[in-house]
C-alpha positions as CSV (number, residue, x, y, z in Angstrom):
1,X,33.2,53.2,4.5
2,X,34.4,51.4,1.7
3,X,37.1,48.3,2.1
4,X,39.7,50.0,-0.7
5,X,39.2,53.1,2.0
6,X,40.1,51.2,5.0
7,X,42.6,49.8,3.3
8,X,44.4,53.0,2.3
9,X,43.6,54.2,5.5
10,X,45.6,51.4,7.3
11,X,48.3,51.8,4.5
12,X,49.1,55.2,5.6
13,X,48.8,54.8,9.3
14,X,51.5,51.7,8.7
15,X,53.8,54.0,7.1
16,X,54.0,56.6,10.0
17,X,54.3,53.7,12.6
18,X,58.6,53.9,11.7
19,X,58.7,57.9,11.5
20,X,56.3,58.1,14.9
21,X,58.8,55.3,16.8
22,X,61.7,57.0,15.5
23,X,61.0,60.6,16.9
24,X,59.7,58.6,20.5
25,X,63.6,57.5,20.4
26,X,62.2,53.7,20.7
27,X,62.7,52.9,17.2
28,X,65.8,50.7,18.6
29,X,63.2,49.1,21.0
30,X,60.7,48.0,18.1
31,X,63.8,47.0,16.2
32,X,64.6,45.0,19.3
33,X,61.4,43.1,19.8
34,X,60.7,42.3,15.9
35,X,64.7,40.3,16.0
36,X,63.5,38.6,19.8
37,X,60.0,37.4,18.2
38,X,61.8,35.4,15.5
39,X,65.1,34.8,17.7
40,X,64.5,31.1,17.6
41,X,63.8,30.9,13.7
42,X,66.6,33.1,13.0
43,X,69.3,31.1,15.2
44,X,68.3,27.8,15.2
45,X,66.6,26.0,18.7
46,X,69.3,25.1,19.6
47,X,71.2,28.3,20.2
48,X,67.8,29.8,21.3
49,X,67.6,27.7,24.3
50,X,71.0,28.8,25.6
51,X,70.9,32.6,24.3
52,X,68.2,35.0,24.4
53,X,68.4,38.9,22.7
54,X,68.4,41.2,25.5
55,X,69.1,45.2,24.0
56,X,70.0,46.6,20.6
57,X,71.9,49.8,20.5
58,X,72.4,51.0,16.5
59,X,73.5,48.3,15.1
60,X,75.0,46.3,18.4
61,X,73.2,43.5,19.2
62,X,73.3,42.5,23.4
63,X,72.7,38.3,23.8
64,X,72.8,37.0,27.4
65,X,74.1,33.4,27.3
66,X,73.4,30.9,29.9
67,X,77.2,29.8,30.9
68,X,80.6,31.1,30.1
69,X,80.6,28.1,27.5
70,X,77.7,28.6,25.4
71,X,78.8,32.3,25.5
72,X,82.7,31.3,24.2
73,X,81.0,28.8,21.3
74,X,78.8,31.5,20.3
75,X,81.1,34.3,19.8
76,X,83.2,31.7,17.8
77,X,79.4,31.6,15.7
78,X,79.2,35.3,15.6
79,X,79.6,35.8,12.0
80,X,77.0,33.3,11.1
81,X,74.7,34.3,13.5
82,X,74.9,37.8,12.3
83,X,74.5,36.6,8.5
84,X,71.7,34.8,9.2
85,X,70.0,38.3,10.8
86,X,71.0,40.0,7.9
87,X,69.4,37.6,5.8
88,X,65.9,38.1,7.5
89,X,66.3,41.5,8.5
90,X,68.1,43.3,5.7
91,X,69.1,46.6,6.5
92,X,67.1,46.6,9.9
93,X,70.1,43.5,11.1
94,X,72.7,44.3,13.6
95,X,76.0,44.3,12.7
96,X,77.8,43.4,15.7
97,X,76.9,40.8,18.4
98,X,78.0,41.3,21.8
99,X,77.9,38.6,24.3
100,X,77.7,37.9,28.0
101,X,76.9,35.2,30.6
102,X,74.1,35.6,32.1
């Protein structure tokens, strides 16, 4: 098999990945794990060592905080956090980040 064939082989099977995790209902979940690999590069180290992604629902975003402070400072930091998904995620970026100590 040619390498142009493999390629256009691995083209389409990259394009159904979305459709295939959509109709298992875990698109959320994929959506999830992509925004918790790059957590820390998003959000700064910082914030990463004190807040971890835990769920996405639509376009919620769940974070679990490690104390009732670092949760109150980073719901003061909401809209910056959330700009700064939006600006590696695009369209695919929550649009609300909801907060909790845990």
């Amino acid at each position: 098999m040619s390498r142009a064939k493999r390629k256009s082989q691995l083209t389409q099977l990259g394009s159904m990945v979305p459709r295939v995790l959509r109709d298992l209902g875990l698109e959320d979940s994929a959506r999830a794990a992509r925004i918790a690999e790059r957590w820390e590069e998003v959000v700064g180290r910082e914030i990463a060592q004190h807040c971890t992604p835990t769920a996405l629902s639509g376009r919620v975003l769940e974070a679990t905080a490690d104390s009732s402070t670092w949760c109150q400072a980073l719901r003061l930091q909401a809209p910056e956090i959330l700009a700064a998904l939006k600006e590696a995620f695009g369209e695919e970026a929550p649009q609300e980040l909801r907060l909790r100590v845990g």
